[in-house]
LOPA-553767 format. One line per 5 residues: number of its first residue (from 1); their letters; for each residue x negated, z negated, y negated of C-alpha. Coordinates in pm, 1 decimal. Example, Ala and Ser with C-alpha at 12.3 -4.5 7.8 and 13.67 -1.06 7.14 Angstrom:
REM residues 2
1 = as = -1230.0/-780.0/450.0  -1367.0/-714.0/106.0
This chain:
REM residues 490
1 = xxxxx = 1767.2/-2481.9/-1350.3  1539.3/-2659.5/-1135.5  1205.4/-2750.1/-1283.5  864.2/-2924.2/-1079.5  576.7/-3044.0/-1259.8
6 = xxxxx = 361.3/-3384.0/-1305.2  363.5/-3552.8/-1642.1  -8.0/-3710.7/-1740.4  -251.9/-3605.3/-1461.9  -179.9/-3410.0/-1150.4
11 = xxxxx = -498.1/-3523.8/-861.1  -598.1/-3301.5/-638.1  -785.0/-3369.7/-304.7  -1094.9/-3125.7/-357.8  -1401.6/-3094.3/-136.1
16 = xxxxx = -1298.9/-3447.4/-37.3  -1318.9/-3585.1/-378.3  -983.3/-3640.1/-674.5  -1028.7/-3381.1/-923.1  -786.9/-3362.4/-1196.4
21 = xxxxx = -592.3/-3103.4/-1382.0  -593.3/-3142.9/-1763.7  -215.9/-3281.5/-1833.3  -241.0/-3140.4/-2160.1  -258.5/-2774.3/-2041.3
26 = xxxxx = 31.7/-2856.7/-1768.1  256.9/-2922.7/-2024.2  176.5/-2645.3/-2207.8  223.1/-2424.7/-1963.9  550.8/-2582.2/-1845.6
31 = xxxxx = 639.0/-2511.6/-2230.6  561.6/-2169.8/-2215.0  724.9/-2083.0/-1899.6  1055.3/-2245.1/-2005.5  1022.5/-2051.0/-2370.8
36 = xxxxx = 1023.1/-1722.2/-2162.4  1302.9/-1869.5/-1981.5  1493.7/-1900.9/-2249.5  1398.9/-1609.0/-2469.4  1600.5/-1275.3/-2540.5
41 = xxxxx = 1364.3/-1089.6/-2289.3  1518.2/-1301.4/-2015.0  1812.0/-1450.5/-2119.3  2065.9/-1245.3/-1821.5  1767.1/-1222.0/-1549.7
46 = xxxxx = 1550.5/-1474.3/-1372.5  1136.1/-1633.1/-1414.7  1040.5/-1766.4/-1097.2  731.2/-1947.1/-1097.3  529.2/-2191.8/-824.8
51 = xxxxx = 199.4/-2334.4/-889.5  44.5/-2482.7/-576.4  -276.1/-2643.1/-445.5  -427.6/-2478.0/-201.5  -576.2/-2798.5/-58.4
56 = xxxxx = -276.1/-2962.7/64.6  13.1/-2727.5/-33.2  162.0/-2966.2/-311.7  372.8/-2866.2/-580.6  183.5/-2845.4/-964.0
61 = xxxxx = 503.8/-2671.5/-1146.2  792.9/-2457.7/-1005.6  1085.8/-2316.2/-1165.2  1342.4/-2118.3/-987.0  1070.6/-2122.4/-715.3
66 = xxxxx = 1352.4/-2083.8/-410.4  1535.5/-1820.9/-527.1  1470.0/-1503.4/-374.6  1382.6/-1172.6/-559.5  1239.0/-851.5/-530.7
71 = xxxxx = 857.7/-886.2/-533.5  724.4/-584.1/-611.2  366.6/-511.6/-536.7  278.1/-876.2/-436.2  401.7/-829.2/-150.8
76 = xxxxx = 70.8/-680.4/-52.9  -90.8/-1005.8/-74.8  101.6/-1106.3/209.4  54.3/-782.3/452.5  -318.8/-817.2/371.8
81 = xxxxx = -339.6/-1165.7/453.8  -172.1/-1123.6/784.9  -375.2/-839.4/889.6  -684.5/-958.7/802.5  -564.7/-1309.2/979.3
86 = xxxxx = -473.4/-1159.4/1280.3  -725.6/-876.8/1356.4  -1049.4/-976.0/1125.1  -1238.8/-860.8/848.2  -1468.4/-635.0/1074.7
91 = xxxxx = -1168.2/-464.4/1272.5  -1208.2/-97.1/1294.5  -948.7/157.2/1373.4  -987.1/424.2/1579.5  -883.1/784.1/1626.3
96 = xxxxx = -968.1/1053.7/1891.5  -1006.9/1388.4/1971.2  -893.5/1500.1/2322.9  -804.5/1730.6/2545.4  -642.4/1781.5/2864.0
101 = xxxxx = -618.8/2058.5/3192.7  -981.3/2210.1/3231.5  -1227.7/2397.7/3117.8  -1340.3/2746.8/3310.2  -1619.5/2886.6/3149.8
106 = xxxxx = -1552.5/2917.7/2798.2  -1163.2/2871.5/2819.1  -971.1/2552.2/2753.9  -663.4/2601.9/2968.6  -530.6/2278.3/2842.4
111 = xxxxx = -378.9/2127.8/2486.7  -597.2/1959.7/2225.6  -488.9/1617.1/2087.7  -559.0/1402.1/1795.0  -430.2/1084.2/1875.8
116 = xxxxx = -411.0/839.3/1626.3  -415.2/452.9/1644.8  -229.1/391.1/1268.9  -540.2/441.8/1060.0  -418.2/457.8/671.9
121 = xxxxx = -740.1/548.8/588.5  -786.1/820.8/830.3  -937.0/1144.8/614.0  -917.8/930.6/272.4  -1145.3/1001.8/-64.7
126 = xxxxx = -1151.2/665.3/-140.8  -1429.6/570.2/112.3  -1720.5/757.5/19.6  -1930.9/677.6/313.5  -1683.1/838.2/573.0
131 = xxxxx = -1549.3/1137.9/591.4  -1238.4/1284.8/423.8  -996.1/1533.4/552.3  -1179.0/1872.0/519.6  -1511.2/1675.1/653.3
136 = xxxxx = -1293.9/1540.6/944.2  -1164.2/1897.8/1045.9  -1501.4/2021.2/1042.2  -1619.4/1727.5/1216.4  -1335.3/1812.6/1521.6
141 = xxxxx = -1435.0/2148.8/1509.5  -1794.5/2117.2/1582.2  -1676.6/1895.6/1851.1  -1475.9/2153.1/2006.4  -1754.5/2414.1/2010.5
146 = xxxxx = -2020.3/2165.1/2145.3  -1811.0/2209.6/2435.3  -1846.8/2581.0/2475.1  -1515.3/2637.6/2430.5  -1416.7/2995.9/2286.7
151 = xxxxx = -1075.4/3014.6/2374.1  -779.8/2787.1/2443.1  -490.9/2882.2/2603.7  -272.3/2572.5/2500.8  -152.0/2392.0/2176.0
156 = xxxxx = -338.1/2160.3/1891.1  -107.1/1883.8/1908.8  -48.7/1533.0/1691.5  -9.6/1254.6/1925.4  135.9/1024.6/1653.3
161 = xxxxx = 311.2/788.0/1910.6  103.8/475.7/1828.4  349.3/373.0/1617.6  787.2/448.2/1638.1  922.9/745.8/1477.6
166 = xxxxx = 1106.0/585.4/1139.1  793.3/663.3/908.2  1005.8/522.6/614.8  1195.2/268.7/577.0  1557.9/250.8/538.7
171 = xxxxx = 1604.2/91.3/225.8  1340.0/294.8/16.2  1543.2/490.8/-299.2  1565.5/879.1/-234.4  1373.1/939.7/-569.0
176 = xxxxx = 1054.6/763.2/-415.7  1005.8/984.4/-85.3  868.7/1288.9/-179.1  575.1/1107.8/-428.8  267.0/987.6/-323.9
181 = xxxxx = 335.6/638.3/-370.0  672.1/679.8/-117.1  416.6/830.4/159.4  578.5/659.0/508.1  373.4/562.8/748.9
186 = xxxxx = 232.6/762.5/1071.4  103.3/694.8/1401.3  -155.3/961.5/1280.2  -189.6/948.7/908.9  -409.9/1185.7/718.9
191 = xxxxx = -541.9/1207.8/371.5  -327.6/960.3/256.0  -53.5/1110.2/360.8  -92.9/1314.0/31.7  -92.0/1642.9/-151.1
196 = xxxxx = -171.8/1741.5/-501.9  43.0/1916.1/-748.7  -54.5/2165.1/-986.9  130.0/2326.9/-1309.2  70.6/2480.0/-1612.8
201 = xxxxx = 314.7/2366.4/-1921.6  496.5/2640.6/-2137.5  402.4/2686.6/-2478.5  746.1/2525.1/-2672.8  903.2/2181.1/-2511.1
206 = xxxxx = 1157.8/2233.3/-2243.0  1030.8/2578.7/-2140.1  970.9/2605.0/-1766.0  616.5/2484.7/-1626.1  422.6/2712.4/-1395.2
211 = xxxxx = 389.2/2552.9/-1053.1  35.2/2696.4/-957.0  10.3/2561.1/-593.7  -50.4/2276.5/-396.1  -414.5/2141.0/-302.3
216 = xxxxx = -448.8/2099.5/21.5  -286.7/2420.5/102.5  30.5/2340.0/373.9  169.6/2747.0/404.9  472.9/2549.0/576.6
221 = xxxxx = 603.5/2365.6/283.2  850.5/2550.3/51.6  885.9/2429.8/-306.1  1230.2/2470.8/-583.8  1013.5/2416.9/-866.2
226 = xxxxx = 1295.9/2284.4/-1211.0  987.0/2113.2/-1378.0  985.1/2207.1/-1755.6  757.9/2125.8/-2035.8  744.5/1742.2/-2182.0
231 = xxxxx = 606.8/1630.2/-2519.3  243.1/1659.5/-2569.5  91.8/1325.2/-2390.6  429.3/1235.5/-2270.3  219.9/1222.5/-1938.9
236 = xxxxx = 385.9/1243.8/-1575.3  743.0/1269.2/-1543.6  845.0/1459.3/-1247.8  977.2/1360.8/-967.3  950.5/1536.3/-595.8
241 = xxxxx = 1171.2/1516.6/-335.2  1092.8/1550.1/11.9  1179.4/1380.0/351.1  1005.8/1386.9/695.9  1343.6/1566.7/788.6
246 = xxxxx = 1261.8/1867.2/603.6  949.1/2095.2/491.8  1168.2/2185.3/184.9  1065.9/2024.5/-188.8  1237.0/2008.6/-509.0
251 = xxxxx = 1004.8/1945.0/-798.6  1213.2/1834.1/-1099.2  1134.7/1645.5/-1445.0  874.8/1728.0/-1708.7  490.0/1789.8/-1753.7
256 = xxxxx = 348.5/1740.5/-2096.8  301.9/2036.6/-2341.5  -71.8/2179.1/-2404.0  -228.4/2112.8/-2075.0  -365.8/2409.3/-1895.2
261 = xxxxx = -364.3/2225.8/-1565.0  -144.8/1902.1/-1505.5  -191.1/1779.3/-1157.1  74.6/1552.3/-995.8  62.8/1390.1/-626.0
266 = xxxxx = 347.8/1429.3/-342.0  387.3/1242.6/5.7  332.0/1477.7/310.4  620.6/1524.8/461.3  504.9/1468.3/800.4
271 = xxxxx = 92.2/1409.4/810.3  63.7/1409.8/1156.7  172.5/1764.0/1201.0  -52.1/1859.4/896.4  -362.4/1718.9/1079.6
276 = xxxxx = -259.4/1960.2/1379.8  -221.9/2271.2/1157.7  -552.8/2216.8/937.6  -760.8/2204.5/1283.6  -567.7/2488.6/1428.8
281 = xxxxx = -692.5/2676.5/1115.8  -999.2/2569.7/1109.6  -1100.9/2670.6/1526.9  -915.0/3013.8/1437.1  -1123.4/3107.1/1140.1
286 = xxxxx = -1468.6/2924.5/1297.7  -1518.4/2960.7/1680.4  -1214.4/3041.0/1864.4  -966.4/3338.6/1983.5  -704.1/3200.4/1963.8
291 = xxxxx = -355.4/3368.2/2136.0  -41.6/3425.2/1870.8  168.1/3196.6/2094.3  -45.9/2891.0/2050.2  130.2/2641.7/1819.7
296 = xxxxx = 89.4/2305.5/1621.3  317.7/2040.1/1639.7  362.5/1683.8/1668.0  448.8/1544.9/2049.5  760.2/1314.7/2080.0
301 = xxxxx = 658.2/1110.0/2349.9  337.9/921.6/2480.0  413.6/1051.1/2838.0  205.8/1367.9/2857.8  125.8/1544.4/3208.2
306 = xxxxx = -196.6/1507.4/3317.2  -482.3/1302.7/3184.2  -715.3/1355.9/2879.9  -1082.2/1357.6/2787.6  -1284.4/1223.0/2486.5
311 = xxxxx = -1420.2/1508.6/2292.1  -1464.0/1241.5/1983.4  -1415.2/916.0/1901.8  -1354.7/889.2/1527.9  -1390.8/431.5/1356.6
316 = xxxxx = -1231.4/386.1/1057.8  -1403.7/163.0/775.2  -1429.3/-213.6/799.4  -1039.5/-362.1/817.2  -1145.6/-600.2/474.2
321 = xxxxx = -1254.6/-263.0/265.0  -920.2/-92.4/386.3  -736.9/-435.2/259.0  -948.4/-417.6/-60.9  -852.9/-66.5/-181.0
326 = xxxxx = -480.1/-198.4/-79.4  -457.4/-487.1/-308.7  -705.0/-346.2/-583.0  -502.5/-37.8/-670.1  -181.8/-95.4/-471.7
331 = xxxxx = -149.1/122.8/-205.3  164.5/141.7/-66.5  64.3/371.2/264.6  -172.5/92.7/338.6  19.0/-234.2/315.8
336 = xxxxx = 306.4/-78.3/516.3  71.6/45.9/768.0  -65.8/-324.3/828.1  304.7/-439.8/842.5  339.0/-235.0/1153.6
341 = xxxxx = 20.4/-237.0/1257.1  85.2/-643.7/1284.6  415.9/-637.5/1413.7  269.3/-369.0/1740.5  -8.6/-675.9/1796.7
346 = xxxxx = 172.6/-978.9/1770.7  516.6/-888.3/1894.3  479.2/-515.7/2055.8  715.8/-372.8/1793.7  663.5/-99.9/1495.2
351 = xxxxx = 950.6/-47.7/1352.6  1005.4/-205.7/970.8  1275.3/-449.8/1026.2  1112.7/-550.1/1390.8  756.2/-536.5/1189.3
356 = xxxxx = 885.4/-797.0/946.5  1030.3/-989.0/1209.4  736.8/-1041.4/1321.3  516.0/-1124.2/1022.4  818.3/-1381.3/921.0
361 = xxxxx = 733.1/-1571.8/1242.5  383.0/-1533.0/1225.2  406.7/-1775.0/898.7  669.9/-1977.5/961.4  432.4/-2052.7/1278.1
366 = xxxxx = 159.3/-2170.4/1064.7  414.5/-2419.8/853.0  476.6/-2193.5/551.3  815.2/-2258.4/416.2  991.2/-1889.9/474.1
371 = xxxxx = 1344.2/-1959.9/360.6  1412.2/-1682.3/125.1  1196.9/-1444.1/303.7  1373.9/-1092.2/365.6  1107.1/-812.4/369.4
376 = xxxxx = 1191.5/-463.7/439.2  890.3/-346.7/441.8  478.4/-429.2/355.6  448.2/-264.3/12.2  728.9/-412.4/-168.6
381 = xxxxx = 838.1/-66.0/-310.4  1191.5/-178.1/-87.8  1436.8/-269.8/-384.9  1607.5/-507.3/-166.3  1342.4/-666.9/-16.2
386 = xxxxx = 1302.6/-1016.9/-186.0  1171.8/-1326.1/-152.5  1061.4/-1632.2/-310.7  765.9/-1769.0/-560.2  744.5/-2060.4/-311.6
391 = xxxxx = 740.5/-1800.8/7.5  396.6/-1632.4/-148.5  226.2/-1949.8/-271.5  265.2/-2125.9/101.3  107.2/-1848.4/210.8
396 = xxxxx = -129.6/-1807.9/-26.3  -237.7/-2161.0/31.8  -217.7/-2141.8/392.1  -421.3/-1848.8/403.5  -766.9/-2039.7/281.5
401 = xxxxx = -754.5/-2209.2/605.9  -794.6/-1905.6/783.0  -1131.7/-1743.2/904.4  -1041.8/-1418.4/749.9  -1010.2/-1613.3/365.8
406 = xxxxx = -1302.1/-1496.2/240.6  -1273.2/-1086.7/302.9  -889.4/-1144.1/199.4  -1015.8/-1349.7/-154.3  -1272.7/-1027.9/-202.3
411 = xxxxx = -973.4/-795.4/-139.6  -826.3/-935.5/-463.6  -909.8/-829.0/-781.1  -1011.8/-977.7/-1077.5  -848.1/-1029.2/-1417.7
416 = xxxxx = -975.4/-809.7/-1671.3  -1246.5/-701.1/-1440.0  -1138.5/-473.2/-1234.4  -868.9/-305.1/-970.3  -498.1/-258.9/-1174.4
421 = xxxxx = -540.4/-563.7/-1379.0  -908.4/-475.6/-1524.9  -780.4/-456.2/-1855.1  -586.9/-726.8/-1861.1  -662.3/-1085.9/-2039.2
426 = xxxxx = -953.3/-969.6/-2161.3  -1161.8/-1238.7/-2403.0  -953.8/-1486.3/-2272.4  -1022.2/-1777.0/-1980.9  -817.1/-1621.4/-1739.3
431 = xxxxx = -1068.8/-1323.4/-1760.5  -1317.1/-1308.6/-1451.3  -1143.7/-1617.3/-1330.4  -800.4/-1504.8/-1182.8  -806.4/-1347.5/-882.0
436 = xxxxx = -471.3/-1164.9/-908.7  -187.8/-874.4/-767.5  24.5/-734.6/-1013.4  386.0/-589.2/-904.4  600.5/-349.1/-1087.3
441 = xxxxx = 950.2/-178.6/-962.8  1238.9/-160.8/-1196.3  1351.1/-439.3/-1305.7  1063.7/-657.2/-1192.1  686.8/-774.3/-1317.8
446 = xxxxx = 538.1/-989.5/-1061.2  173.8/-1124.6/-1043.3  42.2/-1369.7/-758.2  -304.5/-1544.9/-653.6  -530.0/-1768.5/-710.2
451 = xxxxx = -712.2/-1962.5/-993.7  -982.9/-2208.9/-1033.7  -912.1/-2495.1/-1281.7  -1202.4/-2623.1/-1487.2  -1226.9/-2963.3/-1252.4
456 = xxxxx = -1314.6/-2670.5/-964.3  -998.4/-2672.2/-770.3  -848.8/-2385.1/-661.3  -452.3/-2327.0/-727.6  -240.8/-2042.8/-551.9
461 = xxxxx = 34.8/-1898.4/-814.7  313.1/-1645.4/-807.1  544.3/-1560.3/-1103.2  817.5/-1275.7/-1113.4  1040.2/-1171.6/-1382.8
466 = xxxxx = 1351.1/-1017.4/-1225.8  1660.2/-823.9/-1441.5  1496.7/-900.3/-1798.5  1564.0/-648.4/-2076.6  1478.3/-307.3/-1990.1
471 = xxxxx = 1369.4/-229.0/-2332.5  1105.9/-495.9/-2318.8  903.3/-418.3/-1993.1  540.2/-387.6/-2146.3  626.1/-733.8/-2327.5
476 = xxxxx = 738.8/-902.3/-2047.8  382.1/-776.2/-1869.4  227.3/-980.3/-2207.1  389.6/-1278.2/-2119.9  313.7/-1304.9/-1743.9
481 = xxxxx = -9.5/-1258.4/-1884.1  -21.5/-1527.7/-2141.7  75.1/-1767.8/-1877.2  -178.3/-1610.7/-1623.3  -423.9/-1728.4/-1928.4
486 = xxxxx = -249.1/-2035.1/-1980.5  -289.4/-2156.5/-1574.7  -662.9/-2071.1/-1633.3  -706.6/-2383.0/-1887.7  -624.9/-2644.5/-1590.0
C-alpha cells in the first residue's frame, strides 16, 4: 500500500507567504483514512485518496492515489473545468431557425430547419429566465408567421449534424438508456433530452400500476408497460428501456403503493426528431395548412441543397450557469455534452472516445500527470471509465491558474449548503467550507474539490471508494464524509 503524507508541519507557499497546515489534524486524518482502509466496509475493494496544494501541486497525503478506478460523478469536475477553460465563462450557445427555397406570397416552397450547435440546455426548466420547450415552439412559431407564411410545401427538419451520430456511448449499461439520467447527447438537444412518466399504483403490492401517459406527449413512442405496485414509500424503482435505435419502451420494476400519481423520468429516444415533430404540431394547429405529405425527421448529413435563411437566432444561457447546474445536481446530458463540445473545438472531433482523446491531451498539455486516465465519456456514468485520485487533483490544482477558475469554483457546490451535498456535514467545519462533487455508480462513492485550511490555503482533494461491501453503501457515504470534515480542520 503506498502511503504520502508529512509528519510535523506541511508549508505551503500561499499568497507569497509559508502558511502551515496543523500536523496534528494531518495525522489524524492519515489515521482515519487508513482505519477505513482497513475496516470490514473495505477490506476486498480499494480507498484512493490525494490531497494536494493547489499552489504548487505538492503532495499533502495520498494513498492508492495512482491506481485507476471508476469515478463516478466527479468526473464532471473535469468536463466543467475544460469547458469553461477552453471557451469561457460568458460563452453562449446558439441555435437557429431556418429555412431554405423561397417564399411566393404566402407559401414556403422550401424545408424548415432547426439547427442546433450542441446546446444541453436548449428548451430546459432549469433556467427560469429563458425559455423552455413549449415557450421555444411558440417562440419558432411566431417566427414563422412574422414571415407571412401560411403554407409550406416542404418538411420541418432537425439538422442535428453539429455533432457525430453515436449519441451514447459505447460502454454505457443497457439498464441506463432509456432513464433520464442515460439521456445521450444530440447535435440538437431539447428539454433535456427528457420525458415524464406517469402511473397510478394498484391497491394490494405487486398488482399492476396504471401507466397514465407521458408528459410531453410524443404520439410516436410506444410503451410495454410490466411496472407493478412497490411497498408504500419504497419510492422509484422502475427501470425504462429505450435506445435511439428504436421508438419502442419497456417500462418494468415497481412504483410504491398509495400514490394516486407517481411520476418517473425517461431519456428521449432521439430529441432532435422530437424538436421537429412538436413545431410541426404546433404551425399545423396555429397558422399553417399544412399538406398530409409533409413530414418531420432528422437530416443525416450537413450537405443540404441550396442555402438557408435566419428566421431566428435562439443564445443559450451563460456557459458558467450551464456548468453550475452540471456540477450542482449532476447532470449527466450536460457534462457529456461539454466532452464533445471540447473535443469538436480543440481537435475537430465529437465522437466519445475521439472527445476524450482530446480532453486527455488538453491536460497532459498543461503538465497534469494523466497516467491512469481512461475516460469514456464526460459524466462518469461509463462503468469502465476510470481514473486516478492523483489524475483529478492535478487538475483540480491546475485549474486555479486558469482565467475561467472563478465561474468553475462557483459551479461547485457547497457542503451542507447546497446542490447534492446540501445536507451533508452539517454542524460540522467542513460545512460552508468544502466546495465539493459527489459520485455514485455501483460499487463506487467518490467526492472531489477543494478546501480551505484554517492558515487560508486552499487544498484540491479527491477520494473514491471502489468494490466495498454492497450492504454498506450509505455508511461508506458517512465515512467519505467524516474525512471530508476531517480535511476541513487543516
Amino acid at each position: 500500500m503506498k502511503l504520502i503524507y508529512t509528519f510535523f508541519c506541511v508549508l505551503i507557499l500561499f499568497g507569497g507567504k509559508a502558511q502551515s497546515i496543523d500536523s496534528l489534524a494531518l495525522t489524524g486524518f492519515s489515521d482515519a483514512v487508513l482505519e477505513l482502509q482497513n475496516s470490514e466496509l473495505i477490506r476486498n475493494g480499494t480507498l484512493s485518496v490525494s490531497v494536494k496544494s493547489v499552489n504548487d501541486k505538492k503532495t499533502i497525503f495520498a494513498i492508492n492515489s495512482e491506481k485507476s478506478l471508476p469515478s463516478a460523478s466527479i468526473l464532471k469536475l473535469v468536463s466543467t473545468a475544460t469547458i469553461l477553460s477552453v471557451l469561457g465563462g460568458d460563452f453562449r450557445y446558439q441555435t437557429f431557425l431556418e429555412y431554405d427555397g423561397f417564399i411566393m406570397k404566402d407559401t414556403l416552397v422550401g424545408n424548415i430547419y432547426i439547427r442546433g450547435t450542441g446546446d444541453p440546455s436548449l428548451g430546459s426548466e432549469r433556467f427560469k429566465e429563458y425559455p423552455s420547450g413549449s415557450q421555444l415552439i411558440t417562440r419558432w412559431t411566431s417566427a414563422i408567421q412574422k414571415t407571412g407564411i401560411k403554407y409550406i410545401k416542404g418538411d420541418v427538419l432537425a439538422d442535428a449534424t453539429y455533432f457525430d451520430k453515436n449519441t451514447l456511448a459505447d460502454s454505457w449499461i443497457w439498464g441506463d438508456l432509456g432513464n433520464y439520467y442515460g439521456a445521450g447527447v444530440s447535435g440538437l438537444n431539447f428539454n433535456d433530452n427528457q420525458y415524464r412518466i406517469k402511473f397510478k399504483s394498484g391497491i394490494n403490492e405487486d398488482d399492476p400500476a396504471s401507466f397514465l401517459g407521458i408528459e410531453p406527449a410524443i404520439p410516436y413512442l410506444t410503451f410495454k408497460n410490466l411496472v407493478t405496485t412497490g411497498e408504500r414509500g419504497s419510492g422509484d424503482k422502475t427501470v425504462v428501456y429505450g435506445n435511439p435505435l428504436s421508438n419502442q419502451v419497456i417500462l418494468t420494476g415497481t412504483v410504491p403503493r398509495g400514490v394516486p400519481t407517481f411520476s418517473v423520468k425517461g431519456s428521449i429516444p432521439d430529441p432532435a426528431t422530437y424538436a421537429a415533430y412538436a413545431l410541426k404540431q404546433s404551425l399545423a394547429t396555429t397558422i399553417l395548412v399544412i399538406p398530409e405529405t409533409m413530414t418531420f425527421r432528422l437530416i443525416k448529413s450537413a450537405i443540404m441543397p441550396g442555402p438557408r435563411k435566419i428566421l431566428d437566432e435562439y443564445k443559450s444561457p451563460p456557459l458558467r450557469e450551464i456548468c453550475q447546474q452540471a456540477n450542482f445536481w449532476s447532470v449527466n446530458l450536460y457534462a457529456d455534452s461539454f466532452l464533445k463540445k471540447a473535443g469538436k473545438t480543440l481537435e475537430g472531433k465529437t465522437d466519445y472516445d475521439d472527445a476524450a482523446k482530446a480532453v486527455t491531451n488538453y491536460w497532459w498539455n498543461r503538465k497534469a500527470d494523466m497516467r491512469g486516465f481512461f475516460i469514456k465519456d464526460g459524466s462518469g456514468l461509463s462503468p469502465s471509465g476510470s481514473v486516478t485520485t492523483n489524475n483529478l487533483t492535478d487538475i483540480l490544482s491546475l485549474a486555479t491558474k486558469e482565467a475561467s477558475y472563478p465561474d468553475f469554483y462557483k459551479s461547485i457546490a457547497i457542503l451542507g449548503v447546497n446542490g447534492t451535498v446540501r445536507n451533508l456535514g452539517k454542524g460540522t467545519k467542513a460545512a460552508g467550507n468544502i466546495r465539493a462533487k459527489s459520485g455514485s455508480i455501483e460499487g463506487t462513492r467518490a467526492y472531489a474539490g477543494y478546501v480551505t485550511t484554517k492558515s487560508g490555503a486552499v487544498l484540491s482533494f479527491a477520494m473514491i471508494a471502489n468494490k466495498y461491501q454492497q450492504e454498506n453503501s450509505r455508511t461508506v457515504s458517512e465515512e467519505l464524509v467524516r474525512l471530508m470534515t476531517l480535511l476541513a480542520g487543516f
